[in-house]
MARSE-188430 format. One line per 2 residues: number of its first residue (from 1); their letters; for each residue z, x, y of N, C-alpha, C. Coordinates in Angstrom, 3 decimals, decimal comma. Atoms other than C-alpha are relative to their C-alpha. Last residue first. Layout:
MARSE-188430
NUM = A = Z/X/Y/Z/X/Y/Z/X/Y ~ ...
//
This chain:
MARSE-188430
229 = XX = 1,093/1,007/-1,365/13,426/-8,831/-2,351/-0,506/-0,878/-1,572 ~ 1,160/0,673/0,986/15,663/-6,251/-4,046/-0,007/-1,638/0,340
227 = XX = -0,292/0,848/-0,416/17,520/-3,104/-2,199/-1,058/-1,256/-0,913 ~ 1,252/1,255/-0,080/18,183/-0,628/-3,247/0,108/-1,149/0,419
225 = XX = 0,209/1,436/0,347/20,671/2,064/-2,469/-0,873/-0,959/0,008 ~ 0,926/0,429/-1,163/20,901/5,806/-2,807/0,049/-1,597/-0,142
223 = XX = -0,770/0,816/-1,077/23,650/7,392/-4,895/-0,414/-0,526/0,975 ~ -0,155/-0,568/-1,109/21,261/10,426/-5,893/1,220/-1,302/1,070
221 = XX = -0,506/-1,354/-0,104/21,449/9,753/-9,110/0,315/0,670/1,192 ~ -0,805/-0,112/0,315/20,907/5,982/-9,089/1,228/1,530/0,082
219 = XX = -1,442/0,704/-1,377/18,649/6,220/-6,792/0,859/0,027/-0,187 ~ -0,040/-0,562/-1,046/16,527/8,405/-9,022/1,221/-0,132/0,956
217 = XX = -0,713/-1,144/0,844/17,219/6,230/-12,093/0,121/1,024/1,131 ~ -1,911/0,963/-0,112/15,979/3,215/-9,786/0,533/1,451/-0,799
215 = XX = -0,781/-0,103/-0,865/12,600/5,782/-9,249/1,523/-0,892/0,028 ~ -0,260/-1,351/0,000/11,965/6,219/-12,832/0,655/-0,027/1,882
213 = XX = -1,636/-0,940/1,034/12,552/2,893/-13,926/-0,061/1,146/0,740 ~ 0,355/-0,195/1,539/10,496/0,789/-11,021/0,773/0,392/-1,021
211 = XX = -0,109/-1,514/0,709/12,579/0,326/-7,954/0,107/-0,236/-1,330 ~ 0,282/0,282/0,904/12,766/-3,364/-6,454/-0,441/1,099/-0,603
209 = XX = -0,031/1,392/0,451/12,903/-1,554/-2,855/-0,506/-1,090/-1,275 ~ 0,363/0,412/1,406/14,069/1,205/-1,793/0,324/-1,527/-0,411
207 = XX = -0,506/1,527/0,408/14,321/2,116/2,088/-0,414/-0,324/-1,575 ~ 0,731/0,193/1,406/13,810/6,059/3,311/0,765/-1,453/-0,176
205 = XX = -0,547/0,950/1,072/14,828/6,013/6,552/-0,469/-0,591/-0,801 ~ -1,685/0,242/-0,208/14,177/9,445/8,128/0,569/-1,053/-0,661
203 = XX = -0,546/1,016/-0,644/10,783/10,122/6,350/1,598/-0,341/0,435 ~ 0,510/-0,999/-1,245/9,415/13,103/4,399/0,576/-1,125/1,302
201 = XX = -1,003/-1,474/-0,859/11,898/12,363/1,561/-0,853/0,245/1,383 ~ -1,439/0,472/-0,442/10,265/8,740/0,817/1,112/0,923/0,711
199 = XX = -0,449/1,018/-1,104/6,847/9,898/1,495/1,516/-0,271/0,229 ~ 0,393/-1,374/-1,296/7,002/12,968/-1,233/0,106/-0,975/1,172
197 = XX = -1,074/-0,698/-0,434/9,187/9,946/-3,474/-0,468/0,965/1,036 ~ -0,317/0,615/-1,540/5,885/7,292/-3,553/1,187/1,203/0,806
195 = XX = 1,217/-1,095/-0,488/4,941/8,289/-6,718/0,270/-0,154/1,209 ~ -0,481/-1,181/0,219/8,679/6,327/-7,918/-1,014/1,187/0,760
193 = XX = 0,730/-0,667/1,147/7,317/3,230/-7,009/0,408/1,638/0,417 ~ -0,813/-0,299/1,408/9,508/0,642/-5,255/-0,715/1,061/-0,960
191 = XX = 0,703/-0,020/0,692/8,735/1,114/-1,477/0,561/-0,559/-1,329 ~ -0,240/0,566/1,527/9,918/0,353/1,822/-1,236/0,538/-1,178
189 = XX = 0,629/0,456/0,585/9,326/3,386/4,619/0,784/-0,447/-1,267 ~ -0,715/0,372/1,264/11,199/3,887/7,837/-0,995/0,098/-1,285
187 = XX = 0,920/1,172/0,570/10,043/6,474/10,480/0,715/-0,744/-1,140 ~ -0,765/1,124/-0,708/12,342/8,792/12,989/-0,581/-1,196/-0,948
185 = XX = -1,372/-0,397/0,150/11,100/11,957/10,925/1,198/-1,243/0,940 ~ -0,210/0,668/1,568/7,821/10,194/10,253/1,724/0,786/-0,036
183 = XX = 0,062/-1,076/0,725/7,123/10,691/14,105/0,535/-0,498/-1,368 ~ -1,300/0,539/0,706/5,739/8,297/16,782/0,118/1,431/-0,669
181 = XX = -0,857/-0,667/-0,647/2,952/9,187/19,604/1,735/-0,069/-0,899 ~ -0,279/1,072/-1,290/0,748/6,363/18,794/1,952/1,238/0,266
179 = XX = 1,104/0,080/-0,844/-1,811/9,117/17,150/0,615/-1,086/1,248 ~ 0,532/-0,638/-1,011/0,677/11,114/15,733/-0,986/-0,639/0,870
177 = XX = -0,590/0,221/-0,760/1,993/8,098/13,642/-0,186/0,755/1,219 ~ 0,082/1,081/-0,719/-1,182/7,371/11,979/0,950/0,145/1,353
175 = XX = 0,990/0,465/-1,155/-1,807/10,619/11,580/0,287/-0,852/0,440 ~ -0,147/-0,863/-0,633/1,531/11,337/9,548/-1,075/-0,190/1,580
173 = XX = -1,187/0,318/-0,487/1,137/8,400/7,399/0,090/0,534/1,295 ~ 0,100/1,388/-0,085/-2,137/9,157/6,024/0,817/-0,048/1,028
171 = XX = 1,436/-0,342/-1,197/-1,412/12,821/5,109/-0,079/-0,467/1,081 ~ -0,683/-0,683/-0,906/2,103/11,481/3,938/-1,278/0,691/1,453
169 = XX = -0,069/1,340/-1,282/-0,020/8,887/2,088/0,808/1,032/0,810 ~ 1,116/0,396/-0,847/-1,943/12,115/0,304/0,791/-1,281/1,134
167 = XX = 0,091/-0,628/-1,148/1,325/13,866/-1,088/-1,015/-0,965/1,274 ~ -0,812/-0,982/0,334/1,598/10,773/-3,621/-0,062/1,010/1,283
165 = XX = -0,758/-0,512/0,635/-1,270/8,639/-2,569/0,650/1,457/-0,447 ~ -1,539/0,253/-0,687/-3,494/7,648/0,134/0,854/-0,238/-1,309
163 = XX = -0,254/1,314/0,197/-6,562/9,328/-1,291/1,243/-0,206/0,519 ~ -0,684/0,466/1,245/-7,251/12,244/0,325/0,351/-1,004/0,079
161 = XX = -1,460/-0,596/0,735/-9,917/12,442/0,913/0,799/0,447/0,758 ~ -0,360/-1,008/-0,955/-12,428/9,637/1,998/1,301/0,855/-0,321
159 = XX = -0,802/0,347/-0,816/-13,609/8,057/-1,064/0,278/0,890/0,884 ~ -0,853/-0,689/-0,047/-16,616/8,145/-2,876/0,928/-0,487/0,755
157 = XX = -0,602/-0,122/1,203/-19,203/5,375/-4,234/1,191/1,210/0,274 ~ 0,033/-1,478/0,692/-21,118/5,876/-1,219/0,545/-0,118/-1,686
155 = XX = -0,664/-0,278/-0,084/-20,935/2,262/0,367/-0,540/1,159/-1,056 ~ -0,384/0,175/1,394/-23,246/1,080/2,160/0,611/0,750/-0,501
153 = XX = -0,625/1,167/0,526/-23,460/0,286/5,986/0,299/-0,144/-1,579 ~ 0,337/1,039/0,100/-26,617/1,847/6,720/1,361/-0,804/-0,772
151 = XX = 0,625/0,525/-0,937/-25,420/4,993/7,655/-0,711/-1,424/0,301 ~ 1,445/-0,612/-0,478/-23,508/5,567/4,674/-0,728/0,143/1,320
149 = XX = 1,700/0,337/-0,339/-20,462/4,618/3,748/-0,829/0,961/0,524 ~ 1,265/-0,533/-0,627/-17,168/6,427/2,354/-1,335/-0,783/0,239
147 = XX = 0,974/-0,249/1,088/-14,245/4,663/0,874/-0,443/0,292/0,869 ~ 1,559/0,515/-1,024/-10,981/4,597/3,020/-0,649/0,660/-1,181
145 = XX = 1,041/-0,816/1,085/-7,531/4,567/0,486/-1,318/-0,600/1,106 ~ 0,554/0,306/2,277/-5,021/3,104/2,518/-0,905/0,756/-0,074
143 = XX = 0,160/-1,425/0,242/-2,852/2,924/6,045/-0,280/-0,144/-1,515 ~ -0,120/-0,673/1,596/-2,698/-0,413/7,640/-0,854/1,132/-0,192
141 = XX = 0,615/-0,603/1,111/-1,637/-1,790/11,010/-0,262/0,276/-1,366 ~ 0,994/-0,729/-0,716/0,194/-3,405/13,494/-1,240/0,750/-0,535
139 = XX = -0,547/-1,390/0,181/0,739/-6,143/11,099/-0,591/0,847/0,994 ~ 0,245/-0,147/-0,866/-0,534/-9,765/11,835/1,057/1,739/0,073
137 = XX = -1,407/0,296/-0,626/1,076/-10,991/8,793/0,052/0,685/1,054 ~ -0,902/1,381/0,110/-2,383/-12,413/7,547/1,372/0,334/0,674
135 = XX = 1,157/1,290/-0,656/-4,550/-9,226/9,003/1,010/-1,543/-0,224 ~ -0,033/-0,321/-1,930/-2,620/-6,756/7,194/0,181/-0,786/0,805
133 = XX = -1,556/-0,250/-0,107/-2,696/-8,372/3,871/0,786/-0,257/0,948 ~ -0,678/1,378/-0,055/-6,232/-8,790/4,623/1,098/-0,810/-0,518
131 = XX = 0,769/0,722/-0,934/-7,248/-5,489/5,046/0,586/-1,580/0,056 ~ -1,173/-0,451/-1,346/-5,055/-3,407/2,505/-0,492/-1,101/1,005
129 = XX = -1,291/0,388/0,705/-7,805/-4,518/-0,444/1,074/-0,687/1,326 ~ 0,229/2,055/-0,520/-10,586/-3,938/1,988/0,981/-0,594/-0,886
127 = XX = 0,580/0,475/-1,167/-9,102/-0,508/2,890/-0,532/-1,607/-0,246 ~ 1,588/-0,694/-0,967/-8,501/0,409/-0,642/0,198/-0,418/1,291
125 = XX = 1,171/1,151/0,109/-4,895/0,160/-2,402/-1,420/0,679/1,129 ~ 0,909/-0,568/0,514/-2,803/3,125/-2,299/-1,223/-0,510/-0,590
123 = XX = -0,235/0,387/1,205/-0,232/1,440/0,319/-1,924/1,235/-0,571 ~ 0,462/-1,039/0,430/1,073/1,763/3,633/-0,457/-0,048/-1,429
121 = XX = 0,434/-0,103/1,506/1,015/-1,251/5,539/-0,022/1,368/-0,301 ~ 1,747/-0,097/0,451/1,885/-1,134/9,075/0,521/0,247/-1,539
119 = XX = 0,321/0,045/1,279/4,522/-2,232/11,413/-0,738/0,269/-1,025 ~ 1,286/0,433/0,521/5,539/-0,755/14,896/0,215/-0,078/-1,726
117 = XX = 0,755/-0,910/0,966/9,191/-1,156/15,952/-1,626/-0,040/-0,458 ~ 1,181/-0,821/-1,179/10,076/-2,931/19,192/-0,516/0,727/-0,865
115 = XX = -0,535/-1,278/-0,907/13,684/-3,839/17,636/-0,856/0,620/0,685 ~ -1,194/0,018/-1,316/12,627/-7,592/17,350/0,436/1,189/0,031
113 = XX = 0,438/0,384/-0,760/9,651/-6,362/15,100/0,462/-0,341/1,443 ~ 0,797/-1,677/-0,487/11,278/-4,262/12,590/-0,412/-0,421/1,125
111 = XX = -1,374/-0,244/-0,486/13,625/-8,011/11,781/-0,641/1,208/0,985 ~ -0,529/0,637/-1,154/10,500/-9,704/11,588/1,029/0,763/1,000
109 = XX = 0,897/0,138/-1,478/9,541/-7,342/9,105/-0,027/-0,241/0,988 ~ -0,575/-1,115/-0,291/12,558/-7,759/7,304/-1,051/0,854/1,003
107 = XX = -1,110/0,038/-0,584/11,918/-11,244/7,048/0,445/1,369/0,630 ~ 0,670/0,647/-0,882/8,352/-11,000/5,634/1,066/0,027/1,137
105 = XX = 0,705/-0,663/-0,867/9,604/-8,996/3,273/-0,302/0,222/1,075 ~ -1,118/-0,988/-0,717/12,204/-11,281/2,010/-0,570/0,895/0,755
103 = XX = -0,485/0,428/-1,229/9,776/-13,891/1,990/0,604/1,081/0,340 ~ -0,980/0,512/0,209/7,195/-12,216/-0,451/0,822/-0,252/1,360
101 = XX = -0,633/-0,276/-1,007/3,752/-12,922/-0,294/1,402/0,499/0,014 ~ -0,907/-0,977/0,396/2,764/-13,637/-3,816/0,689/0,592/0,814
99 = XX = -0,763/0,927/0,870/1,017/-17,214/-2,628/0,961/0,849/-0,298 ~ -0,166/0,502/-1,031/-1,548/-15,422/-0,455/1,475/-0,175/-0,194
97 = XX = -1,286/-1,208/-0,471/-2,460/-12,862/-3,235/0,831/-0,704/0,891 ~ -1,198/-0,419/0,529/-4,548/-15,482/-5,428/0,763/1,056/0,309
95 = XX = 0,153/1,061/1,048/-7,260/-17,665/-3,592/1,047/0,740/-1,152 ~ -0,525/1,730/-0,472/-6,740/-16,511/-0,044/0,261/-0,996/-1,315
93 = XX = -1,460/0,617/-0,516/-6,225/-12,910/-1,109/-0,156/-1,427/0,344 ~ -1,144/-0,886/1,134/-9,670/-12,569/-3,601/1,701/-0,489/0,727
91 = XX = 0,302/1,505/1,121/-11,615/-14,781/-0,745/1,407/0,506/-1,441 ~ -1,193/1,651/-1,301/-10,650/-12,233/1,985/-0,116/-0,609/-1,279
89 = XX = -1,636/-0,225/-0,059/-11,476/-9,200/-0,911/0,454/-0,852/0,908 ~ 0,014/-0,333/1,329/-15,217/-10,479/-1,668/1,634/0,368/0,008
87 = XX = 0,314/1,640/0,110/-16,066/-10,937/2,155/0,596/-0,232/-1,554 ~ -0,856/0,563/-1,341/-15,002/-7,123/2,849/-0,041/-1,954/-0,056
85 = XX = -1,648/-0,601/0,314/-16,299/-5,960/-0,557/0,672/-0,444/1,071 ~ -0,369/0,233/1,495/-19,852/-7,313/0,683/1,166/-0,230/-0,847
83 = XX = -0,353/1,238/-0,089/-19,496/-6,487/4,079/0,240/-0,782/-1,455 ~ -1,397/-0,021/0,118/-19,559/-2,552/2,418/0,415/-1,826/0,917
81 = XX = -0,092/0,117/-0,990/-23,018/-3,402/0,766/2,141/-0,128/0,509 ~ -0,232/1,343/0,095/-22,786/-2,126/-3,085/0,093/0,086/2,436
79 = XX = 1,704/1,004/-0,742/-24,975/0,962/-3,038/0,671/-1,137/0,158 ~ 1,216/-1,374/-0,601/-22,041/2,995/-5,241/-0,782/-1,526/0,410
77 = XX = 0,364/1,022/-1,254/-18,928/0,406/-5,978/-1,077/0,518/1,081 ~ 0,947/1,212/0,931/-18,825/1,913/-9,734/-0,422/-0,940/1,391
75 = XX = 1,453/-0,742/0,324/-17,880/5,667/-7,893/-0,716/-1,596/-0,332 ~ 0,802/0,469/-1,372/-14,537/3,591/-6,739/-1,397/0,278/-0,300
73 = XX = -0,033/1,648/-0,514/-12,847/2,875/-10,048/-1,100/0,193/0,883 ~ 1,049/0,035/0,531/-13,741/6,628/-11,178/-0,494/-1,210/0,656
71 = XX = 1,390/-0,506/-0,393/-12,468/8,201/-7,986/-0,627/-0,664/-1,212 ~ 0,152/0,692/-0,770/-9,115/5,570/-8,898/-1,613/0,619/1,003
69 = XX = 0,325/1,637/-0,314/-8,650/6,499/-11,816/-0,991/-0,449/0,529 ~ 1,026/-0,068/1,183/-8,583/10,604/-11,056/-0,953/-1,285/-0,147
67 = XX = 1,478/-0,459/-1,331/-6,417/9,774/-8,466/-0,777/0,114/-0,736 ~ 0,191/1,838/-0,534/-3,826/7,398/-11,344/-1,565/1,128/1,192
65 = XX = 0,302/-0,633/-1,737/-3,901/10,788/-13,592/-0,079/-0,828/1,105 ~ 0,954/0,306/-0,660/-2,009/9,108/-16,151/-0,389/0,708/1,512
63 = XX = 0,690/-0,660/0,761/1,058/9,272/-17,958/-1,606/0,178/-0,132 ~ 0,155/-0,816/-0,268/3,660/8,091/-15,219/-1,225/1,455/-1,000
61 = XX = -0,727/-1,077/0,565/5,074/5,689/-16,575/-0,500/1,443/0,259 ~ -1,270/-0,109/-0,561/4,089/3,263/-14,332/0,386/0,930/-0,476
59 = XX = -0,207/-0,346/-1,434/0,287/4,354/-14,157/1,777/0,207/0,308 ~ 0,050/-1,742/0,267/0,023/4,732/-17,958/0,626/0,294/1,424
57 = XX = -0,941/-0,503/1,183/0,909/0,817/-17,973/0,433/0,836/0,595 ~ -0,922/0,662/-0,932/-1,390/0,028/-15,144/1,267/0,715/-0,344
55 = XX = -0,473/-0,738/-0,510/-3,897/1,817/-17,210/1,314/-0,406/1,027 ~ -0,791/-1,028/0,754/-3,083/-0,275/-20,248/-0,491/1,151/1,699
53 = XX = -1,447/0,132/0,445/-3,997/-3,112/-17,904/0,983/0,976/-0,717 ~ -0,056/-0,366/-1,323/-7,242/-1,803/-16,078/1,744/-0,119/-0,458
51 = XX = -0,073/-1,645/-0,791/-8,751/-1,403/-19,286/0,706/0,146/0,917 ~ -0,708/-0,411/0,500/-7,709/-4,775/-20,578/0,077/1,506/0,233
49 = XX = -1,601/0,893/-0,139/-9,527/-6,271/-18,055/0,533/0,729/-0,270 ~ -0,735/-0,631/-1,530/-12,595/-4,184/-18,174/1,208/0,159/0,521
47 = XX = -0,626/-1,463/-0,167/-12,601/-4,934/-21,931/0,595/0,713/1,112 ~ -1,236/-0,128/0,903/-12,722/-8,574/-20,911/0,621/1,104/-0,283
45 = XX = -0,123/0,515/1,363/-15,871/-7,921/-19,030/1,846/0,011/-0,541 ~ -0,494/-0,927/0,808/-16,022/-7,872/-15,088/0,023/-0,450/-1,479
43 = XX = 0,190/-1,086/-0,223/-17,997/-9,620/-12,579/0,546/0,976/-0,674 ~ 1,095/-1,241/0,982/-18,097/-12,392/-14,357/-0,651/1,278/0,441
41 = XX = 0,876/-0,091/-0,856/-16,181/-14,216/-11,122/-1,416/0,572/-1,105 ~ 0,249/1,508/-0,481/-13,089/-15,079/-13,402/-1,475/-0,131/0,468
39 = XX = 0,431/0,824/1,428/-13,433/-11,699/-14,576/-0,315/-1,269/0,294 ~ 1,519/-0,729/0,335/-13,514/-10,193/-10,970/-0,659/-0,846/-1,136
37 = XX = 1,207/0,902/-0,549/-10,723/-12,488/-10,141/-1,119/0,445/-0,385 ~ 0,837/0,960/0,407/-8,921/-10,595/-13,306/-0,553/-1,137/0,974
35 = XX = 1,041/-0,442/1,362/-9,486/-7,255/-12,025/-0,382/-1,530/-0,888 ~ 1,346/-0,478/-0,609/-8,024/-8,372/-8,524/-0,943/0,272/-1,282
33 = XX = 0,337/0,889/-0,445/-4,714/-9,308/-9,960/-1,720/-0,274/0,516 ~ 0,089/1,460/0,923/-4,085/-6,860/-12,185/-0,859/-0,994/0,568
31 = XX = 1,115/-0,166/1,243/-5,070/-4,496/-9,031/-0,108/-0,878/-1,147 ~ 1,446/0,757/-0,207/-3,122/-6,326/-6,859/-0,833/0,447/-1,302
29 = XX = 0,728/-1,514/-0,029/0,557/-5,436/-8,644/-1,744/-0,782/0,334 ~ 1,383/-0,127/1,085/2,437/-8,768/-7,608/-0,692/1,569/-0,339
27 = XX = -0,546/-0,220/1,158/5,597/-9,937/-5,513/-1,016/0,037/-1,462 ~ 0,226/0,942/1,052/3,644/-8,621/-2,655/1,052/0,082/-1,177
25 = XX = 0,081/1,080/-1,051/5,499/-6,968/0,613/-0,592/-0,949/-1,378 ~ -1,096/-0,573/-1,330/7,204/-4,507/-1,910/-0,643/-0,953/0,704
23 = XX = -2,289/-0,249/0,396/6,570/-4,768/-5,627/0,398/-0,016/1,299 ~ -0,501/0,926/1,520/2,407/-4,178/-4,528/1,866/0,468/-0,399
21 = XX = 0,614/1,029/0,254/2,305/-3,177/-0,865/0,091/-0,811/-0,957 ~ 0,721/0,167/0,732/4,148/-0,476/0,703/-0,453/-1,116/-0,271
19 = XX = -0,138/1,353/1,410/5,623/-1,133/3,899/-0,879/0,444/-0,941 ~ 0,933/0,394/0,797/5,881/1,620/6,917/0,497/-1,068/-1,164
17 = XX = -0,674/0,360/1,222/8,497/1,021/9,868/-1,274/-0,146/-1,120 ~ 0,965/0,843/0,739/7,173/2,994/12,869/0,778/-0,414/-1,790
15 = XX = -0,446/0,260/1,386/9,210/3,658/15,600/-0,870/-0,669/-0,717 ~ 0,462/1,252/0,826/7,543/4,458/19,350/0,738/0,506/-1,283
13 = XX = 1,207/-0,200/0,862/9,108/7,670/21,050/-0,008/-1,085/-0,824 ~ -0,252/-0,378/0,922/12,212/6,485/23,702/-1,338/-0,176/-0,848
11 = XX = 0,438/-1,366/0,061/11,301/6,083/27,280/0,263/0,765/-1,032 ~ 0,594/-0,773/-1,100/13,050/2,696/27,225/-0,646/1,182/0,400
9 = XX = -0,086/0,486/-1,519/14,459/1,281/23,949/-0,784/0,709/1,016 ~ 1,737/-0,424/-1,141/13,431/2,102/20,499/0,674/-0,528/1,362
7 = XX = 0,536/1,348/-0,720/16,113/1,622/17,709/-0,838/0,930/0,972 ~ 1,262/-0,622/-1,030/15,887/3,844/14,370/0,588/-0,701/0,796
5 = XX = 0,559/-1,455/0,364/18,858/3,764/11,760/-0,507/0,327/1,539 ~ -0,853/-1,310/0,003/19,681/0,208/10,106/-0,771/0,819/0,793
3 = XX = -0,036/-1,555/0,948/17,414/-2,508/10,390/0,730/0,952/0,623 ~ 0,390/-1,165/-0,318/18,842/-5,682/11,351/-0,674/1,147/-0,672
1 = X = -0,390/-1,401/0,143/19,584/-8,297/8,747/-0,834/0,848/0,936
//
């Protein structure tokens, strides 16, 4: 399957096809996934676990501040060395994200690729999360949540704002493409999560994909079509 919409030929402005991440290139939500290597690792308690699960919950439905979250999540990774988290998230994907890949993704990627399109991750995961995602399907890029270091390499416990969600990946988005000369009004982006809609309208070809409840009800209403990988 082609992609619909954009093509790129000869003196025409670069195309950038973004990808979310969890439901959309993974058939997985990382975080779950990531909370219980931690456990595995005794880096986290049981409660932790189950903390991260009812917020997951709150997250789909929407009953939850998820930015809020996600400044507390990060504050707990204060003084930790940022190689640290960078050695600590390869091992995390080689030993359970590798496997969740999905093909169809992977395919449609391919497809972005033979039209000359650039690829990149967009997602509300961290930087070393996003990182070796990236990195395995040789993506032009990725666009995520940057944490703050120090001068010595450690990590602040804050994040660089704004987080790459809801308005914030448009932030995100927007730079990336200004910087290789593209525009989000020629841009694609897959997603399935409803927080995702300020991206999906700011973009020429919005793409839906495996759509949670609130965004499939969306699509539904608006006569939009999904697609499911």
């Amino acid at each position: 399957m082609n992609p619909e919409g954009a093509t790129q030929g000869a003196g025409d402005s670069p195309v950038v096809a973004f990808f979310d991440m969890d439901q959309t290139i993974l058939r997985c939500n990382s975080a779950s996934r990531y909370a219980k290597f931690l456990y595995r690792r005794g880096e986290l308690s049981l409660r932790d676990v189950l903390r991260t699960a009812r917020w997951l919950v709150e997250y789909r439905f929407a009953v939850i501040d998820a930015q809020a979250v996600t400044r507390r999540v990060i504050s707990s990774v204060e003084g930790q060395p940022a190689q640290h988290l960078t050695d600590l998230c390869q091992e995390w994907f080689d030993t359970d994200i590798i496997q969740f890949i999905s093909e169809d993704a992977v395919a449609v990627i391919e497809d972005h690729r033979r039209s000359g399109h650039q690829v990149v991750l967009l997602t509300a995961a961290t930087e070393y999360i996003a990182r070796p995602v990236s990195h395995h399907l040789k993506l032009d890029g990725a666009v995520s949540t940057y944490l703050e270091s120090d001068s010595k390499q450690r990590l602040t416990g804050r994040v660089v704002e704004p987080i790459c969600f809801g308005e914030g990946k448009i932030h995100w988005a927007r730079q990336w493409a200004d910087q290789c000369g593209a525009t989000l009004e020629n841009a694609f982006f897959y997603t399935d999560s409803f927080t995702d809609l300020p991206m999906l309208e700011a973009v020429g070809h919005p793409r839906i994909v495996n759509p949670d409840p609130r965004l499939r009800r969306y699509a539904k209403k608006r006569g939009l079509e999904t697609l499911c990988w």
